[in-house]
NUKOLNU-852993 format. One line per 5 residues: number of its first residue (from 1); their letters; for each residue x negated, y negated, z negated of C-alpha. Coordinates in nm, 4 decimals, decimal comma, always signed. Each point is the difference from the previous one (the first is absolute). Layout:
BEGIN
NUM> A> X/Y/Z ~ ...
END
This chain:
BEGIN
1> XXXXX> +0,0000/+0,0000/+0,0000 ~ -0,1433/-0,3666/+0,0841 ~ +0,0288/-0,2063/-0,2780 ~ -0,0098/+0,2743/-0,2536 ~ -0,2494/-0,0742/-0,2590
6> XXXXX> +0,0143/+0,4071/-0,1315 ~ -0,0762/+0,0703/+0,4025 ~ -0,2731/-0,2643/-0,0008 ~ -0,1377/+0,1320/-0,3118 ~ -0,0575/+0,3861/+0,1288
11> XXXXX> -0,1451/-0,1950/+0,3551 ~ -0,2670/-0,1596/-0,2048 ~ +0,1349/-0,3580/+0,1389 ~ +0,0191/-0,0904/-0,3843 ~ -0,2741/+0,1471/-0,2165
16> XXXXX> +0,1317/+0,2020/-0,3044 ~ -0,1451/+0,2831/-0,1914 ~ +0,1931/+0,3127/+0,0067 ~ +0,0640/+0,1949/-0,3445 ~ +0,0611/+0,2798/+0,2236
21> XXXXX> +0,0689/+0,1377/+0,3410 ~ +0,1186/+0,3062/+0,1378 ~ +0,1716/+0,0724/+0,3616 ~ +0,2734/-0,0608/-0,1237 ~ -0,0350/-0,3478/-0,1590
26> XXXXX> -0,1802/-0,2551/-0,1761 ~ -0,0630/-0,1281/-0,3375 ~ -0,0592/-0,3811/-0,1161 ~ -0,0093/-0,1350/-0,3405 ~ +0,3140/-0,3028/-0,0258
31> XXXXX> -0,1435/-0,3610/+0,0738 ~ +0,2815/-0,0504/-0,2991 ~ +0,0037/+0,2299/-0,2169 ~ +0,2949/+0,0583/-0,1941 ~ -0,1780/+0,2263/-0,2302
36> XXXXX> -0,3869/+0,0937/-0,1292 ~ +0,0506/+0,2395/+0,2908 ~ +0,1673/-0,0998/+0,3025 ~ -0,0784/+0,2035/+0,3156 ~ +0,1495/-0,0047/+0,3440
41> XXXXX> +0,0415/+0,3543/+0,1669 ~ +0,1054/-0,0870/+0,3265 ~ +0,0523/+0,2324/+0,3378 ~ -0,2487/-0,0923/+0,2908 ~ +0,2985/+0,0722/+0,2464
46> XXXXX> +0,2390/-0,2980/-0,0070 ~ +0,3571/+0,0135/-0,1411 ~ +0,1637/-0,2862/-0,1112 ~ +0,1554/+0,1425/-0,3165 ~ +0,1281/+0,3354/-0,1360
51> XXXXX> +0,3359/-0,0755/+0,1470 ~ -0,1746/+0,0657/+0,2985 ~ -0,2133/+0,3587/-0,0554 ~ +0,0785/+0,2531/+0,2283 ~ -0,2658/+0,2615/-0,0999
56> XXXXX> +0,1263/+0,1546/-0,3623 ~ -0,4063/+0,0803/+0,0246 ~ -0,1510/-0,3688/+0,0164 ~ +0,1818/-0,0083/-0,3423 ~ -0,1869/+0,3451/-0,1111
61> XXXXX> -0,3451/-0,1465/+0,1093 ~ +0,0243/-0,3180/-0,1958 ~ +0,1201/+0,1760/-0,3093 ~ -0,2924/+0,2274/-0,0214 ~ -0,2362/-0,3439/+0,0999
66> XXXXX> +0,1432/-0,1135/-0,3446 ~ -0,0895/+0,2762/-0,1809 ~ -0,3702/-0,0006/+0,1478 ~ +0,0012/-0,3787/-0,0361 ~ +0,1087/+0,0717/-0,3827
71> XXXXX> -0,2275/+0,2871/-0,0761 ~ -0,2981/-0,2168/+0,1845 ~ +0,0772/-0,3196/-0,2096 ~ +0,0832/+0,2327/-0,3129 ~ +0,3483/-0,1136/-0,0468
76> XXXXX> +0,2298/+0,2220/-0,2108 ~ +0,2816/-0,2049/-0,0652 ~ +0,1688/-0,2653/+0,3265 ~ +0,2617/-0,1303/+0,1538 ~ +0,1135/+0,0326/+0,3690
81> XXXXX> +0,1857/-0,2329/+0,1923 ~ +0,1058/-0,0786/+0,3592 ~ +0,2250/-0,2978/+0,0348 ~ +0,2035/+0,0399/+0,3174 ~ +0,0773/-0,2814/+0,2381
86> XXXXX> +0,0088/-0,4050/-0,1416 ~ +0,2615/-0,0436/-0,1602 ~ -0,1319/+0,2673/-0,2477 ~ -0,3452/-0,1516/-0,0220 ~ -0,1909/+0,1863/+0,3087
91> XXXXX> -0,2900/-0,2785/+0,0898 ~ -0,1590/+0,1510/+0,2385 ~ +0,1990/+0,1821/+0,2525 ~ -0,2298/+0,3266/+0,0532 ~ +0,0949/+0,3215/-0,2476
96> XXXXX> -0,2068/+0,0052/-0,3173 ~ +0,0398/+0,1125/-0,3073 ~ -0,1383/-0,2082/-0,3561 ~ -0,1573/+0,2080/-0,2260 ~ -0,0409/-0,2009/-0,3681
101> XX> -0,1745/+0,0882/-0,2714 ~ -0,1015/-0,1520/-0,3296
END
């Protein structure tokens, strides 16, 4: 997607360091954190949201990033969320899911 800054991101137009990459998807630490722990696991394919997954197994992949990401970082105890679409708080339009962790 053009003006997508997750897209731009895994193209290396804007640096970032990854927490973690796979095939599958990426990882990025928050630029706002929400909580001591605040990571970004996000799918290198572009969807817009989950509203819009097709593949039941994008949804398997990024669930077993999380637990690498969490065994990697050594977090026991998180929160997941994916906001879906605006008007429910969805900032960037690209799937990702918010792990947070104190």
């Amino acid at each position: 997607m053009e003006n997508c800054i997750f897209c731009k991101i895994l193209n290396k137009e804007i640096p970032s360091k990854f927490v973690y990459e796979d095939e599958h998807c990426f990882a990025i630490n928050d630029i706002n954190p929400k909580a001591k722990k605040h990571i970004l696991v996000i799918p290198k394919k572009h969807i817009e949201s989950l509203a819009q997954v097709e593949d039941m197994n994008l949804i398997k992949n990024l669930f077993e990033a999380i637990k690498n990401i969490n065994k990697q970082e050594n977090i026991k105890d998180f929160k997941t969320l994916i906001n879906t679409g605006k008007n429910a708080g969805q900032e960037v339009m690209h799937l990702h899911i918010h792990i947070l962790a104190d």
